[in-house]
N, C-alpha and C positions, 0 to 999 in steps of 0.2 A: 147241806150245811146251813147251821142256822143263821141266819142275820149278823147276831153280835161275835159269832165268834170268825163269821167273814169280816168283820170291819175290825177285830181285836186283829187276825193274823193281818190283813192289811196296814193297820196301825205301824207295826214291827215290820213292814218290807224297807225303809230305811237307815234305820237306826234303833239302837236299843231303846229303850224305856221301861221308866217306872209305874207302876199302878197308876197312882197319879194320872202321869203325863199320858196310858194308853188311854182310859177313862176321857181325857178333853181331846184325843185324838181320835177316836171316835165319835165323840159327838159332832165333832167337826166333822169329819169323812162324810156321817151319816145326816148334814147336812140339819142337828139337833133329833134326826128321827130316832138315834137308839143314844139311851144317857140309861148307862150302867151302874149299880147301886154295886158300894166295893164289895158287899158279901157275893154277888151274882160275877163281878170282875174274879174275886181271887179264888173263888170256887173253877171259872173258865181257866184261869191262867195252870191251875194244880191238873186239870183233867188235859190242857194244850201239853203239858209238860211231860204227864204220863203217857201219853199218845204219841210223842216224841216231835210233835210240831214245831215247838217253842224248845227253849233251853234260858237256862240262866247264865247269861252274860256278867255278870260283876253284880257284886253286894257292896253298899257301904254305909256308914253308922253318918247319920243325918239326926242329930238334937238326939242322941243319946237310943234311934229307932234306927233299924238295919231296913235301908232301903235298897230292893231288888232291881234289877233291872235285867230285862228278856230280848231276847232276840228271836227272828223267825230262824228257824232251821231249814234245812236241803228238803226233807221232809213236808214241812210246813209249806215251804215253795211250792211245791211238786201240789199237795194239793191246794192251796190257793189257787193255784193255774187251771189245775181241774172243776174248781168249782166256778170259775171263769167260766173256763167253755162250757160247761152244762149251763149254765146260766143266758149264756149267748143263743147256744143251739135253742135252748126253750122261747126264748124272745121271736128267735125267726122263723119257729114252730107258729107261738101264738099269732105275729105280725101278720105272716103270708096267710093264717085261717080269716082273720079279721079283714083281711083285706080282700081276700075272695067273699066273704059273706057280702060284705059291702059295696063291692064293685060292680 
């Protein structure tokens, strides 16, 4: 899983949001390392949604523009958790090499 779209469905494990608001919730998460440009954002959210990660929570008309907002799905969970543990397992893959080379 790439980067932004680990820190997009992370975004979405609490609460819905808009473009907007996943876009500052990522750059937050990612601690300013990933700041998503909105065509790269709503390209991720159409490819989450067709994959069944994500799902569309509520639409509503903001200054005359129909503002989306997403939720994670059972799906999405499911792998966000997975790319957790892959993530983990690799950490204490590279830890324990590094730490024998060096010991």
């Amino acid at each position: 899983m790439q980067e932004p779209t680990f820190f997009i469905l992370t975004a979405l494990v609490r609460t819905p949001l808009h473009g907007y608001g996943i876009m500052q919730s990522v750059e937050e998460l990612s601690d300013g390392r990933v700041r998503l440009k909105a065509g790269t954002l709503y390209a991720a959210l159409d490819r989450l949604t067709a994959d069944g990660f994500i799902r569309v929570d509520r639409e509503e008309a903001v200054g005359g523009r129909l503002r989306r907002y997403y939720v994670l799905s059972d799906d999405g969970r499911a792998e966000l958790e997975t790319a957790i543990a892959r993530m983990e397992s690799n950490a204490r893959v590279a830890g324990a090499r590094l730490r024998a080379h060096y010991a």
